[in-house]
C-alpha positions as CSV (number, residue, x, y, z in Angstrom):
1,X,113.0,74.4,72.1
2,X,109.5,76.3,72.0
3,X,107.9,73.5,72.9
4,X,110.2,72.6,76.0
5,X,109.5,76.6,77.2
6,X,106.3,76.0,76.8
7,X,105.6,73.0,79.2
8,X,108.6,74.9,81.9
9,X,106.2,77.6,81.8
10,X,102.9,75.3,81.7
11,X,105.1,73.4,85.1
12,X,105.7,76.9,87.0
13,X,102.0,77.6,86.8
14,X,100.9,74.4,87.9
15,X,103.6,74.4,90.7
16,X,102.5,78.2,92.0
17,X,98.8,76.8,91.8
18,X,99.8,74.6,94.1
19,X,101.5,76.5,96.9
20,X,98.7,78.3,98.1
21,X,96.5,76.2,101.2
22,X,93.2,77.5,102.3
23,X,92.2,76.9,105.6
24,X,88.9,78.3,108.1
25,X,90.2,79.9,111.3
26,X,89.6,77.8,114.5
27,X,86.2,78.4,116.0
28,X,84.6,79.6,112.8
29,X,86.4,83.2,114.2
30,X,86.3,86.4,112.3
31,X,89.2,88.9,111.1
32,X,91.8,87.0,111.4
33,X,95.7,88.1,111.6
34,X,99.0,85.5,111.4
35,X,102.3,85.8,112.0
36,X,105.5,83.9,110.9
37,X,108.5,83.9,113.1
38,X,112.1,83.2,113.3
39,X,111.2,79.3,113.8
40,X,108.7,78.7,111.2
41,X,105.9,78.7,113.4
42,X,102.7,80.3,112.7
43,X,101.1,82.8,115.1
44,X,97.0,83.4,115.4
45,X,94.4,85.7,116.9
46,X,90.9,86.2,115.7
47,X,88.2,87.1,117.0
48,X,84.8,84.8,118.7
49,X,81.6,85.5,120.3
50,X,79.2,88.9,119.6
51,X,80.6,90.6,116.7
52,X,80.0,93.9,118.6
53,X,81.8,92.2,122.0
54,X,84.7,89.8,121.0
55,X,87.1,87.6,122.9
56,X,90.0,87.3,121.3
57,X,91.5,84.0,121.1
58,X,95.2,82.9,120.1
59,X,96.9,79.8,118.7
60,X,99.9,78.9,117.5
61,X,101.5,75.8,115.2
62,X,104.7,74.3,114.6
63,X,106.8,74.5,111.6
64,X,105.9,70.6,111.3
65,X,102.4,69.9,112.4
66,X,99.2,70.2,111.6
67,X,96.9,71.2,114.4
68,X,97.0,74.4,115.9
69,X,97.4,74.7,120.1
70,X,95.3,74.7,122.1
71,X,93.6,77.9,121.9
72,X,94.7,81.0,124.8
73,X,92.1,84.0,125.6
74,X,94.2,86.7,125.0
75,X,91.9,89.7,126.5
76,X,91.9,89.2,130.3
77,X,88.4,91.3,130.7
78,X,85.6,89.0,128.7
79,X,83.5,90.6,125.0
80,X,86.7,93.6,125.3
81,X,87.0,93.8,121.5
82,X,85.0,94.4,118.4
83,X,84.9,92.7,115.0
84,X,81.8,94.8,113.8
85,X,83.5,97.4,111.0
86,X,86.5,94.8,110.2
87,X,88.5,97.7,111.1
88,X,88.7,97.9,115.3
89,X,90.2,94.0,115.2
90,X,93.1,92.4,117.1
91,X,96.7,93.5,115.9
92,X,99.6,90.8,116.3
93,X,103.4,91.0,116.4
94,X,106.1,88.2,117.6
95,X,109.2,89.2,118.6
96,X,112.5,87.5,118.1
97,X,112.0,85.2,121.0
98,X,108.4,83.8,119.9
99,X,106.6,86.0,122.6
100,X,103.0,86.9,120.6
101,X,101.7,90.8,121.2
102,X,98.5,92.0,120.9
103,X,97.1,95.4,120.5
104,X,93.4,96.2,119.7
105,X,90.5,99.3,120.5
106,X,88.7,98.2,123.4
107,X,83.9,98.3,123.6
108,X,82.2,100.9,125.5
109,X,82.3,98.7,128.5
110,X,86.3,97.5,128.1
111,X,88.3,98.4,131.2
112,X,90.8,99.9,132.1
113,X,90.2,102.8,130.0
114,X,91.4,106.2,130.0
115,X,91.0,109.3,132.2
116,X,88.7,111.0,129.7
117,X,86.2,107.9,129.9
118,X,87.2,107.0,126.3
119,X,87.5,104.0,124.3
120,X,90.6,102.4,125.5
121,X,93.9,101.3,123.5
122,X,94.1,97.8,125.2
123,X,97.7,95.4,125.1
124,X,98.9,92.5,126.0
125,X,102.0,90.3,125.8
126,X,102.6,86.5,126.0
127,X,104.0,85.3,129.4
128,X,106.7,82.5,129.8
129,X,103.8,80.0,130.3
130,X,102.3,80.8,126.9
131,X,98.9,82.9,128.7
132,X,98.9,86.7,128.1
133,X,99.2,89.4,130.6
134,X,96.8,91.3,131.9
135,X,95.0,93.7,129.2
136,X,96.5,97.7,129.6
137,X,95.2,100.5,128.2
138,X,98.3,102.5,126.6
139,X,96.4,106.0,125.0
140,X,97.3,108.5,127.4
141,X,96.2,111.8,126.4
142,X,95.6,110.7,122.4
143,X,92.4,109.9,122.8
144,X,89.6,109.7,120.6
145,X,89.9,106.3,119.2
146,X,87.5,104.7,116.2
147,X,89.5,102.7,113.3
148,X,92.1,100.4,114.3
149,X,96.1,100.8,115.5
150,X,99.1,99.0,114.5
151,X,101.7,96.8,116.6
152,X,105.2,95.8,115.5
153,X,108.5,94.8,117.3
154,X,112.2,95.2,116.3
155,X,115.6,94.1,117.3
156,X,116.7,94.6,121.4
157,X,113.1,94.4,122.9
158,X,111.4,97.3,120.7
159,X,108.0,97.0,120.6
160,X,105.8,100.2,118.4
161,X,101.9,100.8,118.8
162,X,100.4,102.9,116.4
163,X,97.0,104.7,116.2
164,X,94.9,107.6,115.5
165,X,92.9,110.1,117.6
166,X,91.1,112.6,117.8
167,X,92.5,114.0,120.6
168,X,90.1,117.0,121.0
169,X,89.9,117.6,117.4
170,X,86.7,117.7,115.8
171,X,87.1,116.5,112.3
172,X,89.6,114.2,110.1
173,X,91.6,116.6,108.9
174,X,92.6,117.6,112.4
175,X,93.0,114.2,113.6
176,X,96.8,112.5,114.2
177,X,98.4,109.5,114.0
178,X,100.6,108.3,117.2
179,X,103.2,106.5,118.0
180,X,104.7,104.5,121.9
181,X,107.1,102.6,122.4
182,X,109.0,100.1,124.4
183,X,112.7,99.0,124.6
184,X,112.0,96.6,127.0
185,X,110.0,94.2,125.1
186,X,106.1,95.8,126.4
187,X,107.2,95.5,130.0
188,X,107.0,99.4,130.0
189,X,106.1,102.3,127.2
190,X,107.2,105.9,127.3
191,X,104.0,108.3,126.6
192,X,103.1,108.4,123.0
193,X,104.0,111.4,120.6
194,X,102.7,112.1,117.7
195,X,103.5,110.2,114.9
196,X,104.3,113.2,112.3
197,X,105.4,116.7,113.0
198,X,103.5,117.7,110.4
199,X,99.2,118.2,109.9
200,X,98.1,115.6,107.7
201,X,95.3,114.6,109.6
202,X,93.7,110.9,110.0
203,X,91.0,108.5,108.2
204,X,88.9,108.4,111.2
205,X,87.6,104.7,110.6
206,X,90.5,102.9,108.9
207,X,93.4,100.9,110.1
208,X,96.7,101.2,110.0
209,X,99.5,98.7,109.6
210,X,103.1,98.4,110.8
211,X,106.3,96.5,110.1
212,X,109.7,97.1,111.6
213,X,112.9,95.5,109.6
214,X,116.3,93.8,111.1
215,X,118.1,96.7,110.8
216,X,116.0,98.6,112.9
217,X,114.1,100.9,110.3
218,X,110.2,100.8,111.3
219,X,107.1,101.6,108.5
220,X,103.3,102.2,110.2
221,X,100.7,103.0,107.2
222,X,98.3,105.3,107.8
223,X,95.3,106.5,105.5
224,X,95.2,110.4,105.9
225,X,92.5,113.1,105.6
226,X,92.6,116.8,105.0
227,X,90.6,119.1,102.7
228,X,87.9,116.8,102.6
229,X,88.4,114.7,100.0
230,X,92.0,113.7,100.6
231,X,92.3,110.5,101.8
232,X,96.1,108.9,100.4
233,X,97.7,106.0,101.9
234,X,100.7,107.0,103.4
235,X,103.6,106.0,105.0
236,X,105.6,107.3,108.2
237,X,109.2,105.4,107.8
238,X,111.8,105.7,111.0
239,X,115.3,105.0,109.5
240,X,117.8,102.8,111.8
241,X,118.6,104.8,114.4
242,X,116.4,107.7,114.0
243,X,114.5,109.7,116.1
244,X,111.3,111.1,113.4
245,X,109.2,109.5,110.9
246,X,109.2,111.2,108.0
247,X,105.9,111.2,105.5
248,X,105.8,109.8,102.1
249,X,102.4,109.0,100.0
250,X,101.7,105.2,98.9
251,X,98.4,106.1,96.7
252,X,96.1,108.9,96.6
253,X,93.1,109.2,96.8
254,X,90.5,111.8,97.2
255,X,86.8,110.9,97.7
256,X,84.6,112.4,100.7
257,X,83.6,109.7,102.1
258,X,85.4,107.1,104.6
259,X,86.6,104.4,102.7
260,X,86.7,102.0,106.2
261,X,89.7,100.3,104.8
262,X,92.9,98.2,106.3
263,X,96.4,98.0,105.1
264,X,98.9,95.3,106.3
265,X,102.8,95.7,106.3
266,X,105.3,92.9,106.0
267,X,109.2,92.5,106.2
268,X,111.7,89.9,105.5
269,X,115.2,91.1,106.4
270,X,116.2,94.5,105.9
271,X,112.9,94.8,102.9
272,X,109.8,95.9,104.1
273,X,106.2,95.1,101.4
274,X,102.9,96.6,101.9
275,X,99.1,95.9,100.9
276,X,96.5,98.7,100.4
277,X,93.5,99.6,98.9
278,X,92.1,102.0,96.7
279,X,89.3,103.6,94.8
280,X,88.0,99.9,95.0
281,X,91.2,98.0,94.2
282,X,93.7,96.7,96.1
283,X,98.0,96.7,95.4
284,X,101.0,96.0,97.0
285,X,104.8,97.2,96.5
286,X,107.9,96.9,98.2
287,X,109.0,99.7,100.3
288,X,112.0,101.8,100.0
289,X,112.8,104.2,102.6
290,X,108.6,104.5,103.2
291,X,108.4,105.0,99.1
292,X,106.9,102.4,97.1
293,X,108.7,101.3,94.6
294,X,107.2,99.9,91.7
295,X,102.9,99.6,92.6
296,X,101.5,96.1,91.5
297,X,97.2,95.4,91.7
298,X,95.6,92.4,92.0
299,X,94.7,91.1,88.3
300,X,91.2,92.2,87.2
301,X,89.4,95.5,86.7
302,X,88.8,95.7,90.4
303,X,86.0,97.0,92.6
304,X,84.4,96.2,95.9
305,X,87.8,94.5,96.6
306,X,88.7,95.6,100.3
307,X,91.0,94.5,103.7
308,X,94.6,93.5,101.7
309,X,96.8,91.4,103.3
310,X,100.2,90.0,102.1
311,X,103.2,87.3,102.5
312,X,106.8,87.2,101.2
313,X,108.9,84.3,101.5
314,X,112.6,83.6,101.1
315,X,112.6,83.4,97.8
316,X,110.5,86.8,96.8
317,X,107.7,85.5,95.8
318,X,104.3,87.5,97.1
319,X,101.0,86.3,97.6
320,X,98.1,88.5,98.3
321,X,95.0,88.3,99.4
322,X,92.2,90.2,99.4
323,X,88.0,90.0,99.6
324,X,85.1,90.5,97.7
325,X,81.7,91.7,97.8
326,X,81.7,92.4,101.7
327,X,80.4,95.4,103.1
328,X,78.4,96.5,106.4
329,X,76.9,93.3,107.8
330,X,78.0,91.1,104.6
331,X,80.1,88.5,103.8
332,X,81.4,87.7,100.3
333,X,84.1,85.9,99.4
334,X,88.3,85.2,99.2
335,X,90.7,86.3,96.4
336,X,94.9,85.1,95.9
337,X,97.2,85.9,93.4
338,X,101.0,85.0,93.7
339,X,103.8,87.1,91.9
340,X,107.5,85.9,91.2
341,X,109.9,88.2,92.6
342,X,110.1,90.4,89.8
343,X,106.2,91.4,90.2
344,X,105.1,88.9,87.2
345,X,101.8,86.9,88.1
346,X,102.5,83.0,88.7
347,X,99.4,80.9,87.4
348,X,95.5,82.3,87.8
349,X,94.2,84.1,91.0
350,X,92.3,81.9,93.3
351,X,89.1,82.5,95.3
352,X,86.8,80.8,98.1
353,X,83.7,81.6,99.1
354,X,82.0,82.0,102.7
355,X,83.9,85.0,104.2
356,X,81.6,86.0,107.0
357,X,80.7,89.3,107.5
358,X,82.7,91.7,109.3
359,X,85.9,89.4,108.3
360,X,88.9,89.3,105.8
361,X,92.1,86.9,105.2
362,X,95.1,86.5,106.4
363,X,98.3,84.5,105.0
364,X,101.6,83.8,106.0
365,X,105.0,82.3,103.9
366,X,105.2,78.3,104.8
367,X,108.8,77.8,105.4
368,X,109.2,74.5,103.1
369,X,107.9,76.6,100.3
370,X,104.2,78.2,99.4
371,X,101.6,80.0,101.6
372,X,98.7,79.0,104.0
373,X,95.5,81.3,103.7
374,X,92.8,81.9,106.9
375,X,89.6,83.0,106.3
C-alpha cells in the first residue's frame, strides 16, 4: 500500500509538471495581460514599439487552435501607451459576449486628454467587426495619474475602471483611488467617485487590479499610503447589489519607499483569488467578502520577486506566476508554481529565462485542463 501511494503521488507530480505551457508573446511584446472567457478562448494585449511610446496590440485564440489572430491595434492614436515602469501597461477585461476592453494611462503626447492638460485615462472597446473603438479619455476631474488603473466587467453590460490620482493632492497619503462605471457595456460612463469614503491615500506608482464575480460582487486592489511608511495591499469589495466599497487590508506593509508593484485579481463563479506582492515576496489567497482568507507565497525564501499574476480553473487548482531579478531597465527571468485546491504545492516551481525588461507574465486556465504562460 505505501508503495502504490507512493508512485500516485510520484503520478500527480509528474501530471501538474506537465500542465503548465510556456509561450513568448506575439511580436516579442512586453507586459503582457490574458483573459479567458465564457468560450474557452484566450484574450491578449501587450505592448510593441518604444518602451516609453507603445502601441498596444490585441489577439485572440480559439479554445482549439493554435495560432493566435491576426493581431488588432487597439490604441486608435499611434506610441499612446507606456511599458517603461511595468506599472502604466494595458489593462484587459471580456465581457460575457467575447467583446475585449481595454484601459491604460496614456504618454505626454496621448490625446484626447483632460481639461487640466494631464495624462489621460485612455479606453477602448471591441466593435462587432473585431477592431476597437476610438481611444477616450475617462478621468474627469481625478486627475493626477502615474501607476496603472484597473478594468473589469460584470453581469447586464457593467463595465468598472479603477485608478488613482492625485487630484490636487500633493503627496500619497493624500492621494485616492476611483472608481466609473458603465451599465451599458462602455457605450457610456457616469463621472467617477471616489473609490473609498474614507482617507487612505494611494501608492502613487503601483497598479491596481480588479475582478467582478457572477453574482455581481466586484474587488479592485489597491496598494495604499499614509504616514509614510504605510503601504498595505488592500482591498475595496462592492457586495451584489451595493452601492459602497468597503476597505479591508490583504498584507501590510510599511517601508518608505514606492515599491512600483502590480497585483492581478481573478474570479471563477461567485469566488474571486488575488496575487500581490510584498516586502520582496509574492502570495495569493482567495477572497472572501474583500478579506483574504488563508495567504499562500510562492515556495522559496523570496526576494526581488515582483509583478504576480494568477489563474484558477474549474477544478481549483492555482498557478502563479511571478518574475525575478527585474528592476528599472532589467530583465530577469519567469517563476510558476501550481497548488491543488486546498493550497498544497503540486510538483516543483518552474522558471524561464529571458523576461525583457520592463515586462512580467501572464497565464490563463486552459479549458481541457492545465495553464498556458506568456512572457
Amino acid at each position: 500500500m505505501r508503495h502504490i501511494l507512493l508512485m500516485l503521488a510520484t503520478l500527480a507530480i509528474c501530471t501538474a509538471a506537465e500542465t503548465v505551457t510556456v509561450e513568448r508573446v506575439p511580436e516579442g511584446g512586453l507586459r503582457p495581460r490574458a483573459v479567458l472567457d465564457t468560450t474557452g478562448a484566450v484574450h491578449l494585449v501587450w505592448l510593441h514599439g518604444a518602451p516609453a511610446a507603445s502601441d498596444i496590440g490585441y489577439a485572440r485564440r480559439a479554445p482549439a487552435e493554435t495560432a493566435w489572430s491576426a493581431t488588432r491595434t487597439v490604441n486608435s492614436v499611434a506610441r499612446t501607451a507606456m511599458a517603461i515602469g511595468t506599472v502604466r501597461g494595458a489593462q484587459l477585461a471580456v465581457d460575457g459576449t467575447g467583446r475585449a476592453h481595454v484601459l491604460w494611462v496614456g504618454t505626454k503626447g496621448s490625446t484626447p486628454r483632460p481639461g487640466d492638460g494631464g495624462s489621460p485615462l485612455l479606453y477602448s472597446r471591441q466593435l462587432a467587426d473585431g477592431s476597437f473603438a476610438p481611444q477616450r479619455n475617462l478621468a474627469g476631474k481625478a486627475t493626477g495619474l502615474d501607476g496603472g488603473g484597473a478594468i473589469t466587467t460584470g453581469p447586464d453590460g457593467a463595465v468598472w475602471l479603477f485608478w488613482h490620482a492625485s487630484a490636487g493632492a500633493k503627496d500619497d497619503a493624500q492621494r485616492a483611488g476611483f472608481v466609473a462605471h458603465s451599465s451599458d457595456g462602455g457605450a457610456t460612463f457616469a463621472a467617477e467617485t471616489r473609490l473609498l469614503s474614507a482617507a487612505t491615500g494611494a501608492c502613487a506608482c503601483c497598479e491596481m487590479g480588479a475582478a467582478a464575480d457572477t453574482a455581481g460582487g466586484v474587488t479592485a486592489l489597491m496598494r495604499v499610503a499614509g504616514g509614510g511608511t504605510f503601504r498595505d495591499q488592500a482591498a475595496a469589495w462592492l457586495k451584489p447589489g451595493g452601492t459602497a466599497f468597503v476597505s479591508t487590508s490583504v498584507a501590510p506593509w510599511q517601508t518608505g519607499t514606492c515599491p512600483m508593484s502590480t497585483c492581478q485579481l481573478v474570479s471563477l463563479g461567485t469566488r474571486t483569488w488575488a496575487a500581490w506582492e510584498c516586502q520582496g515576496q509574492v502570495s495569493w489567497g482567495e477572497l472572501r467578502e474583500g478579506k483574504v482568507l488563508k495567504p499562500v507565497a510562492a515556495p522559496g525564501s523570496g526576494g526581488g520577486r515582483k509583478h504576480p499574476a494568477i489563474a484558477v480553473d474549474a477544478q481549483g487548482l492555482v498557478c502563479l506566476v511571478w518574475t525575478e531579478g527585474t528592476g528599472w531597465q532589467r530583465g530577469g527571468s519567469l517563476a510558476w508554481q501550481v497548488w491543488d485546491a486546498e493550497g498544497r504545492p503540486l510538483g516543483p516551481p518552474g522558471s524561464a529565462a529571458g523576461v525583457p525588461a520592463w515586462s512580467l507574465g501572464a497565464v490563463v486556465a486552459r479549458t481541457g485542463g492545465g495553464f498556458t504562460v506568456l512572457y
